[in-house]
PATORKOL-219143 format. One line per 4 residues: their letters; for each residue x, y negated, z negated of N, C-alpha, C, O, CB. Coordinates in steps of 0.2 Angstrom, whole numbers. Glycine has a CB too. Example, Ala and Ser with C-alpha at 12.3 -4.5 7.8 and 13.67 -1.06 7.14 Angstrom:
as = 66/28/-39/62/22/-39/66/16/-39/71/17/-42/57/22/-45  64/11/-35/68/5/-36/64/0/-39/67/-6/-40/70/3/-29
END
This chain:
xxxx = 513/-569/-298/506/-566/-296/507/-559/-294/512/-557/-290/503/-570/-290  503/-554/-297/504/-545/-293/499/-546/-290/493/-548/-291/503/-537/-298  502/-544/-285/496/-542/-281/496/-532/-280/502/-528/-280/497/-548/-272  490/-528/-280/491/-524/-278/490/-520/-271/484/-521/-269/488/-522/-281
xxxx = 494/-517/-269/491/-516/-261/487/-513/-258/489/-507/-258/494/-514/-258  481/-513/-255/475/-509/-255/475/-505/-250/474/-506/-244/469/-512/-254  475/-499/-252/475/-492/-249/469/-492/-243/463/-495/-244/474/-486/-254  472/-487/-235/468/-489/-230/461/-486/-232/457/-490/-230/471/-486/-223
xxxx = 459/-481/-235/453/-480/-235/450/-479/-245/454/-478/-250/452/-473/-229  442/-479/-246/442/-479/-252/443/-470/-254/442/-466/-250/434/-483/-254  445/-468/-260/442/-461/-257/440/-457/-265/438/-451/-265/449/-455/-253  439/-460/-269/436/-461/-275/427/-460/-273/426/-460/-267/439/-467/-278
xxxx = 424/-460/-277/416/-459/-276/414/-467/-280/418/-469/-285/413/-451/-281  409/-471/-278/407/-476/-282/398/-474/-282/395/-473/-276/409/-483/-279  395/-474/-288/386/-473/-288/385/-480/-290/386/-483/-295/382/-467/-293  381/-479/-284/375/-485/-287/369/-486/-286/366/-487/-280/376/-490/-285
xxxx = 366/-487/-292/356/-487/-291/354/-495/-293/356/-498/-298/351/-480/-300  351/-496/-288/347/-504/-287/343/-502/-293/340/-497/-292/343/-506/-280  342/-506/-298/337/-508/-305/333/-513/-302/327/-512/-301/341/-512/-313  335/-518/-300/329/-520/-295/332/-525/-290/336/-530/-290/322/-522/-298
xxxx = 326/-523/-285/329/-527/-276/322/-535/-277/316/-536/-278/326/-519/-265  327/-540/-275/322/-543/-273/319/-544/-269/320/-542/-263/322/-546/-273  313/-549/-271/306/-548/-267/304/-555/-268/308/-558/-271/300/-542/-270  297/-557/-266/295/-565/-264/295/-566/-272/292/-571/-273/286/-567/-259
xxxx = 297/-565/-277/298/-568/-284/304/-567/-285/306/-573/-286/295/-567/-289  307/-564/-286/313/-562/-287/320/-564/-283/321/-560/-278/313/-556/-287  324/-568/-285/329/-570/-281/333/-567/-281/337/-571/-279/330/-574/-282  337/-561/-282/343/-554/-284/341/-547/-283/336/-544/-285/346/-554/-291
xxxx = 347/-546/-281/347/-538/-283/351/-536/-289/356/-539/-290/351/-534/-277  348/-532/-293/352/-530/-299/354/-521/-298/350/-516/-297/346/-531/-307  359/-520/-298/360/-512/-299/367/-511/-302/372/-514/-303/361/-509/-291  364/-504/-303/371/-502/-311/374/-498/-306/371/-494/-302/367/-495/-322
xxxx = 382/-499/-305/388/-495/-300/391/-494/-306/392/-497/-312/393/-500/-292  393/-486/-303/401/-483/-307/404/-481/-302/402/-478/-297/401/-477/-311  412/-483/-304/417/-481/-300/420/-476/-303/420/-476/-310/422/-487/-299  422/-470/-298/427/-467/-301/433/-469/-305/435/-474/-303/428/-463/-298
xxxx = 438/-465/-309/445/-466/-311/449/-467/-304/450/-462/-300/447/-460/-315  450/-473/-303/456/-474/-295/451/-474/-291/453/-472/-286/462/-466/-292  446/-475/-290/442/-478/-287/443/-486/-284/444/-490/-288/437/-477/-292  443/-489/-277/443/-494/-276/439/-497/-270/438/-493/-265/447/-495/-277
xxxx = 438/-503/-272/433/-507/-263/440/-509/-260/445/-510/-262/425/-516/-264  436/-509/-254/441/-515/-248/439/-521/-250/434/-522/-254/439/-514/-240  445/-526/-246/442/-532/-246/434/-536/-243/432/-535/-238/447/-534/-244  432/-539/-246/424/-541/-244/424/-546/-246/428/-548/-250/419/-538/-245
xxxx = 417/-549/-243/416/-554/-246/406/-554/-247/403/-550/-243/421/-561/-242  405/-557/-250/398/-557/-250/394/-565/-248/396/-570/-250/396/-554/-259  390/-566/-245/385/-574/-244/383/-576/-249/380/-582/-248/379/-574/-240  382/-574/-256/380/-578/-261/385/-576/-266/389/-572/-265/372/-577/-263
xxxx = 384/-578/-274/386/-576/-279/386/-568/-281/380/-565/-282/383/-580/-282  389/-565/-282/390/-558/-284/391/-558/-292/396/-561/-292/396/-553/-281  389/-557/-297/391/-557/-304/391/-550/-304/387/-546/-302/386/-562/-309  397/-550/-309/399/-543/-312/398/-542/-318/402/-547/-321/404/-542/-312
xxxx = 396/-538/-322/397/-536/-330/400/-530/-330/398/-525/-327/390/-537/-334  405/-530/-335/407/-523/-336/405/-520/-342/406/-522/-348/414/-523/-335  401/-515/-341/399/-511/-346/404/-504/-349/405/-502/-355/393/-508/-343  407/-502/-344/412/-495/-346/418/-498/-344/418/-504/-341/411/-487/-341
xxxx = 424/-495/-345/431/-497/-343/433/-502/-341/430/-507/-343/432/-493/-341  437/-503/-337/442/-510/-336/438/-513/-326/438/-509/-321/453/-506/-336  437/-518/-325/436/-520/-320/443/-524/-317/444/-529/-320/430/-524/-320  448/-521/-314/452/-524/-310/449/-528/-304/446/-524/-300/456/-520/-308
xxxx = 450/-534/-303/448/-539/-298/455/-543/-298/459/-545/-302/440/-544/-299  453/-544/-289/456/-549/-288/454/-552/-280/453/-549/-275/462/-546/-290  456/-558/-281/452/-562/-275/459/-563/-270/465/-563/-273/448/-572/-278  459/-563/-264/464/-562/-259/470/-570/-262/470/-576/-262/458/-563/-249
xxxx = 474/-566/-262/481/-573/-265/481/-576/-270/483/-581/-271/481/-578/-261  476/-572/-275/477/-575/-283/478/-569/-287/476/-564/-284/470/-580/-286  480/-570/-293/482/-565/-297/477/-561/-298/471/-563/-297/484/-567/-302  478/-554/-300/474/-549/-303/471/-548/-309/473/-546/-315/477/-544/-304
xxxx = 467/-550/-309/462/-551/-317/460/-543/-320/459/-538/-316/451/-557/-315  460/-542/-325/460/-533/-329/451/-540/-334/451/-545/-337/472/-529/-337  447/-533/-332/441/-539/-336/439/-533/-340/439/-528/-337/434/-543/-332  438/-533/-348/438/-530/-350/428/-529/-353/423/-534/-353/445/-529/-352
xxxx = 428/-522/-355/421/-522/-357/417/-528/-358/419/-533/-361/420/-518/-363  413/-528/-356/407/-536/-360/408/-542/-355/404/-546/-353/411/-540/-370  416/-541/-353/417/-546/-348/413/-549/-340/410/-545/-336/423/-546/-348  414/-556/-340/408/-555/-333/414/-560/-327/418/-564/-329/397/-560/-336
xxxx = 411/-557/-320/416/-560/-317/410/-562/-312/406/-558/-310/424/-555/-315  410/-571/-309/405/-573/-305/409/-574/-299/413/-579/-298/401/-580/-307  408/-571/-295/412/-570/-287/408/-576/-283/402/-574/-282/411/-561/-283  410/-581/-279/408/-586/-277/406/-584/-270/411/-581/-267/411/-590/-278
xxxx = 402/-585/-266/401/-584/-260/407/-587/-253/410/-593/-252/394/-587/-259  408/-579/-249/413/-582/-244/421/-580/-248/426/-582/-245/410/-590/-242  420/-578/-253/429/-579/-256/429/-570/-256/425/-566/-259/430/-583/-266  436/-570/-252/440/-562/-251/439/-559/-256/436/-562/-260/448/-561/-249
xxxx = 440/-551/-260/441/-551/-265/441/-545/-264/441/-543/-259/438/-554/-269  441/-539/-272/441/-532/-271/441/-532/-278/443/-536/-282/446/-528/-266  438/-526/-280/437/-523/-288/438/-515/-288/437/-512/-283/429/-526/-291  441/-512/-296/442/-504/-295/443/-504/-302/444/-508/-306/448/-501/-291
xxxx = 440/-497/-301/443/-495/-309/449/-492/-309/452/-490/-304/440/-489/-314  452/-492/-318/460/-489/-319/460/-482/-317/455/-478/-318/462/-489/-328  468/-480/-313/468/-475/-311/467/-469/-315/468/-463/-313/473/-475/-307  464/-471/-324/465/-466/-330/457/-465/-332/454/-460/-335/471/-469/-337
xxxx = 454/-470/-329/447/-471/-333/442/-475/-326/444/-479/-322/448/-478/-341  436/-472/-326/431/-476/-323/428/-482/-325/430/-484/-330/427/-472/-320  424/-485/-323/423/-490/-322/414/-493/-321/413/-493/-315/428/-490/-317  409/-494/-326/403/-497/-324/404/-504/-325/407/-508/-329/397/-495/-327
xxxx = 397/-505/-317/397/-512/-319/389/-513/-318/385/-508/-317/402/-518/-313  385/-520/-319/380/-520/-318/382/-527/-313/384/-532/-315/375/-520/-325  379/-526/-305/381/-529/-300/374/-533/-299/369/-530/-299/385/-525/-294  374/-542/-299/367/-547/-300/369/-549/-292/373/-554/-292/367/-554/-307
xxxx = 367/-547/-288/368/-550/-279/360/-557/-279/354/-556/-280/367/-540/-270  362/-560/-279/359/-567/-277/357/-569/-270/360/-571/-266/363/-572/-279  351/-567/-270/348/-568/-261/351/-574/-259/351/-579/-262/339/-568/-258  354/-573/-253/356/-581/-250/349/-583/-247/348/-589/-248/363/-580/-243
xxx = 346/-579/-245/339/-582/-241/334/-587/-247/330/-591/-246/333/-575/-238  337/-584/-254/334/-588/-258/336/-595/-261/333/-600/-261/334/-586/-263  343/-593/-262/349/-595/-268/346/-604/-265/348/-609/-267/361/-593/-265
END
C-alpha cells in the first residue's frame, strides 16, 4: 500500500462555484472545484455521500489506510459517509472535478 504523507497545511489554491445548492426539491449540492498543480485537501470526512467526477487531470484519493487510487478523466469516485479520506491533483497538472454532496437532512 503507498501511502502519501499529507503536508501540515494546503497551500495550493482550490476554486469552487456551486452549480447548484439544495433546496426543498433538490437533494445535493453540485459544484465544479479546481485544484491547482500540487494542490491538496486535508483529511475529512463528509455525512453523506460525496461523488466525484473527474473532468481535467488526475484525481489522486485516498481513504485513511487503504491504497492511493490515481482516477483518471471521466472517472468517478463515491466517497461513503463518515470514511477519512483526502484528494489532490498531480504536482505537474491540476485537477477538476464536478463534486455531487448529498444532503444528509435528505439522503
Amino acid at each position: 500500500m503507498m501511502e502519501i504523507p499529507l503536508p501540515a497545511l494546503t497551500v495550493k489554491r482550490v476554486r469552487s462555484n456551486v452549480c447548484s445548492a439544495a433546496d426543498a426539491v433538490t437533494n445535493c449540492n453540485i459544484s465544479y472545484v479546481a485544484f491547482e498543480a500540487g494542490c491538496r485537501n486535508h483529511l475529512h470526512i463528509h455525512p453523506s455521500n460525496q461523488i466525484l467526477i473527474i473532468e481535467k487531470g488526475y484525481c489522486y484519493y485516498q481513504e485513511e489506510g487503504q491504497s492511493l487510487q490515481k482516477v483518471p478523466v471521466g472517472g468517478v469516485t463515491n466517497v461513503l459517509p463518515g470514511v477519512k479520506h483526502w484528494y489532490d491533483a498531480s504536482t505537474k497538472e491540476s485537477m477538476i472535478h464536478i463534486a455531487i454532496n448529498i444532503n444528509p437532512k435528505r439522503a
